[in-house]
N, C-alpha and C positions, 0 to 999 in steps of 0.2 A: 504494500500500500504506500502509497507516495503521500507524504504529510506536511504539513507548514505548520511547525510550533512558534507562535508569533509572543515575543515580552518585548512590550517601547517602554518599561522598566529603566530609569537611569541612573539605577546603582545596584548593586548585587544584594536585592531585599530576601525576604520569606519565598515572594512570587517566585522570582529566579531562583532559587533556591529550587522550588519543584518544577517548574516549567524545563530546567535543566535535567535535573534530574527522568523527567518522562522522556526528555528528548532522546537520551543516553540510551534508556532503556528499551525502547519501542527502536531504539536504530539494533541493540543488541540483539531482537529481537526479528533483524533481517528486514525489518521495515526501510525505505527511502524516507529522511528524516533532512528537511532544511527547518534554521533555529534562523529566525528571523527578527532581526532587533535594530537599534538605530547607531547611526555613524558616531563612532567618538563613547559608546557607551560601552559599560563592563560586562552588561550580558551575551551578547556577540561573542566580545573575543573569550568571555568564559568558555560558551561552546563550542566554539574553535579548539580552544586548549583542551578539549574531552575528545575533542576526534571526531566532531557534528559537524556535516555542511551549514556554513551560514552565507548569512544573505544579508547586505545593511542596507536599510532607507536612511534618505537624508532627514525626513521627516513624518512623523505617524498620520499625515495625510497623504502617504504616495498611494493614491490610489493605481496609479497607470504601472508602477513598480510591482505591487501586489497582482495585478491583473495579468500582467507580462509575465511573473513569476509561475503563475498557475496553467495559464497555458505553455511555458517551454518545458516546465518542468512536470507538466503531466499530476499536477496536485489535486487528490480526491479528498482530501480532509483539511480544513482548517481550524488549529487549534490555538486561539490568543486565551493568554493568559490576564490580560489586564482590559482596562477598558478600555481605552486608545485600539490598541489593535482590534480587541471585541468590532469597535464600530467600522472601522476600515475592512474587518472581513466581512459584515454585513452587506454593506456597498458592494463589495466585491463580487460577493456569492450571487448579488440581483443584475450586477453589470455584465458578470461572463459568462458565455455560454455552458461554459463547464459545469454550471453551480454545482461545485463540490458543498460536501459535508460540510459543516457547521459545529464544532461543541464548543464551549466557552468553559475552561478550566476555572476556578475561582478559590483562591488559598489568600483570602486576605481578612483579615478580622473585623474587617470596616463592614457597618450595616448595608446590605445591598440597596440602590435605587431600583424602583420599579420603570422599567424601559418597556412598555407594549410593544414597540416597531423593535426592537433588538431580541426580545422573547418569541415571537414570533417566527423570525427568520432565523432561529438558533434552533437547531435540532435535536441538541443534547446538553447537559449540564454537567460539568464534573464540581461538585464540591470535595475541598480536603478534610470536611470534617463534619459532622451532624449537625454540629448547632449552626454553621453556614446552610446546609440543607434545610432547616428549617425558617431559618430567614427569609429564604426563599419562599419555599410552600407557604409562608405565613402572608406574603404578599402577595399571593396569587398565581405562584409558579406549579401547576400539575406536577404532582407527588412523581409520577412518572418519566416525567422528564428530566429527573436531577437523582446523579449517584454519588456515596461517598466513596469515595478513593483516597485512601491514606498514602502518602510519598511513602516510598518506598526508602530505605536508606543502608548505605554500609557502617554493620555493627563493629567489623573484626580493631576497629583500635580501641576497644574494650578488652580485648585479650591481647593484644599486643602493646598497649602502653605500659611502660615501666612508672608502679607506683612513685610517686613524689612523696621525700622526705618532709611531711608536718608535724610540729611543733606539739599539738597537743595531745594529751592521755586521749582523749575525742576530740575529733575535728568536726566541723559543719561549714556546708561550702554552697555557696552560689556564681557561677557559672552565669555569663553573658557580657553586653556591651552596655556599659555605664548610662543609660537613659532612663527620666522619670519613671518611663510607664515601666520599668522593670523593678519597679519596689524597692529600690535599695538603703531606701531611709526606713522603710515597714522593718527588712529584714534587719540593722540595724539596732531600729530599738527591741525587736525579740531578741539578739541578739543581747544585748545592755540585762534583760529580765533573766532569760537564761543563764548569765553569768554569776548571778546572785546565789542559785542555787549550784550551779556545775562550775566553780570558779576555775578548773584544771583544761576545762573546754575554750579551743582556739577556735578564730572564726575566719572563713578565707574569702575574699572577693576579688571573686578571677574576673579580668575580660578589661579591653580596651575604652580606652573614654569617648564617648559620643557626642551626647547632652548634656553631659554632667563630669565633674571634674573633679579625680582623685584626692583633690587637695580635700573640695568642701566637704566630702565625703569623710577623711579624718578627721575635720574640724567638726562635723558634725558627730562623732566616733565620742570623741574628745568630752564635746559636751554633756555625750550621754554617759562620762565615765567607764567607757567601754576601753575597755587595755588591750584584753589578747584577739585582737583586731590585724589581720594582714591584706594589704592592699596589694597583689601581682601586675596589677595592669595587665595590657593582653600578654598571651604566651600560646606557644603552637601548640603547646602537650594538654591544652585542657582535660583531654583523657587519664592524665596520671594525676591529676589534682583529684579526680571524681573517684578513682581507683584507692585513694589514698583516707579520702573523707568516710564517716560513719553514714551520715546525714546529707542530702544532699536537697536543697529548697528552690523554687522557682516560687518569687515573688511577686509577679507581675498584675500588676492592677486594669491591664490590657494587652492587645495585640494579639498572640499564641496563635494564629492561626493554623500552624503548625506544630510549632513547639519543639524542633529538634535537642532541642536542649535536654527537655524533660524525656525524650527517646532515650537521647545518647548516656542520661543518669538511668534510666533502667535497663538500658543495655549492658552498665556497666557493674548494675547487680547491686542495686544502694534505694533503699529506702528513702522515700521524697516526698516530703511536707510543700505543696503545690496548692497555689491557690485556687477558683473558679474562673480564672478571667481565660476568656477565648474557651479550644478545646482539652483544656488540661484535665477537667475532671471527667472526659471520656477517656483520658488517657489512665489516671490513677486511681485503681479500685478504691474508694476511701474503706480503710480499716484490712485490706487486703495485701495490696501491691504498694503502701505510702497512708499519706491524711493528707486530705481537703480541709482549706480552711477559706475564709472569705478574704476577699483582696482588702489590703490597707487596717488591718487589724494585728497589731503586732502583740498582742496579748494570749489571741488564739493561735497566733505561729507559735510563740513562744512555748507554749502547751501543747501543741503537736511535736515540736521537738524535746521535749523534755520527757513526753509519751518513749519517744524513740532511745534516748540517751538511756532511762531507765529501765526499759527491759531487752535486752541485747537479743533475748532468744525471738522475741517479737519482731527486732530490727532487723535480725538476719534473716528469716524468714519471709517477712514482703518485699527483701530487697533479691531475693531469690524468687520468689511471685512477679515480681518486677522484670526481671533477666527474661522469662519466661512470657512472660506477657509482649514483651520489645521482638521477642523472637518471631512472635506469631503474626503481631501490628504491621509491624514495618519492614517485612518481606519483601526486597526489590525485585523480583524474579516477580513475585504475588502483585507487587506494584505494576507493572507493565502490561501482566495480562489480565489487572481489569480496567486498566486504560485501556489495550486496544480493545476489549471487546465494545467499550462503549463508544472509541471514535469509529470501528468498524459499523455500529448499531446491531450487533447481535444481542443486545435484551429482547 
């Protein structure tokens, strides 16, 4: 099958993240696979550096580029990941004779707009996760027309990272890129509570600065009396930091459309105190696989880890529920073949 995975994405988000990831897959998969993104931008040459024919527009209105693309290259499926390209392949599909397929991948955490004229000439829906599926169907999108398809992902630097040397009798660790909506002030002051009662417990916060800056983050540390506090900035091995921790939290007060992060802590066999925001709590069984707590409440994180810190036999067990659960989820092989059957339309 010949396919156009379209991201006018201009920076390597969540989207890209899986719109790549399908690409990779569905080409493994012995599909014709063009990854179609814009000049100057990171998603392109992302797929380039994976081994993906790409394609650049100078701009996410080339429609006569898109049109030319489908007829040389013989393209019976269009699949945009965002909405920019979503409406360029609408146009497209009604301007060329070929009208190829239509699905509209959608892995983003933001509330869907209701589009009549783009729902209509869309023939399939891929949602990354249930509560996007429901967004939909809540607005008026036919239950039938929209699948969840979890991104597929490679688990093995779970078993291949070499634990990192931490500091504490217990560690607890969050993992991501320093911005608001990642809670790192919530975790923080759980973080300040938990210390009162587990004084021997270290607290790690991995991941590079975005929207928010290391410093304020200490000063903020600071104020709340929080001591055994480590700030890594980014680092490649995030995997040995996770391998390393008892506890592992995703604080996020939004976004997750995804949530690799929260994967790549259960791939790595670690029990994870995760909030609701986005799909994290389809991801962790509460009282099974980790604890759900609500976003921006650092009193309930606090007590979800402190749940964890006190009974070890408990924590190694969901974080083994956990391992086990990542295994089944996030199957790449599993990823690609229920992408193509639904860019194919064999539902």
């Amino acid at each position: 099958m010949n396919i156009a995975v379209l991201d006018f994405e201009r920076w390597d988000s969540g989207i890209t993240s899986y719109a790549l990831a399908a690409a990779e897959g569905l080409k493994n998969k012995g599909h014709k696979i063009i990854f179609v993104g814009l000049e100057g931008k990171p998603p392109a040459d992302s797929a380039e550096e994976r081994g993906v024919k790409t394609a650049r527009f100078s701009s996410a209105a080339s429609i006569f580029d898109l049109m030319k693309l489908i007829s040389e290259e013989g393209i019976e499926c269009l699949n945009p990941h965002d909405g920019r390209s979503h409406m360029l392949c609408a146009m497209a599909k009604i301007l060329t004779k070929a009208r190829p397929r239509l699905v509209r991948t959608y892995a983003d955490a933001r509330p869907v707009g209701k589009h009549g004229y783009l729902w209509n000439t869309t023939d399939a829906f891929i949602a990354a996760a249930e509560f996007i599926k429901d967004d939909f169907v809540n607005k008026g999108l036919p239950p039938g027309k929209i699948n969840v398809v979890r991104q597929g992902m490679d688990m093995d630097f779970a078993d291949s990272a070499v634990p990192a040397k931490l500091a504490g009798k217990h560690n607890v660790s969050i993992v991501g890129r320093l911005d608001p909506v990642k809670g790192h002030e919530t975790f923080i002051k759980a973080a300040t509570i938990v210390a009162k009662s587990f004084p021997d417990v270290f607290f790690y916060v991995i991941g590079g600065e975005k929207n928010v800056k290391i410093n304020d983050l200490r000063i903020f540390a600071k104020k709340n009396g929080l001591k055994n506090i480590v700030f890594s900035g980014f680092v490649e091995n995030a995997g040995a930091y996770m391998r390393s921790s008892d506890v592992g939290v995703v604080a996020s007060s939004g976004s997750e459309a995804v949530s690799r992060v929260a994967a790549e802590w259960m791939a790595s066999g670690k029990a994870l105190v995760a909030t609701t925001a986005g799909c994290l709590s389809e991801l962790v069984e509460d009282g099974v696989s980790g604890v759900i707590v609500a976003p921006d409440d650092p009193a309930a994180m606090a007590s979800a880890i402190e749940r964890l810190l006190k009974d070890d036999s408990a924590r190694i067990s969901m974080g083994r529920a956990a391992a086990e659960r990542a295994e089944a989820m996030f199957d790449p092989v599993k990823f690609a073949e229920n992408t193509e059957t639904v860019l194919k339309g064999d539902l």
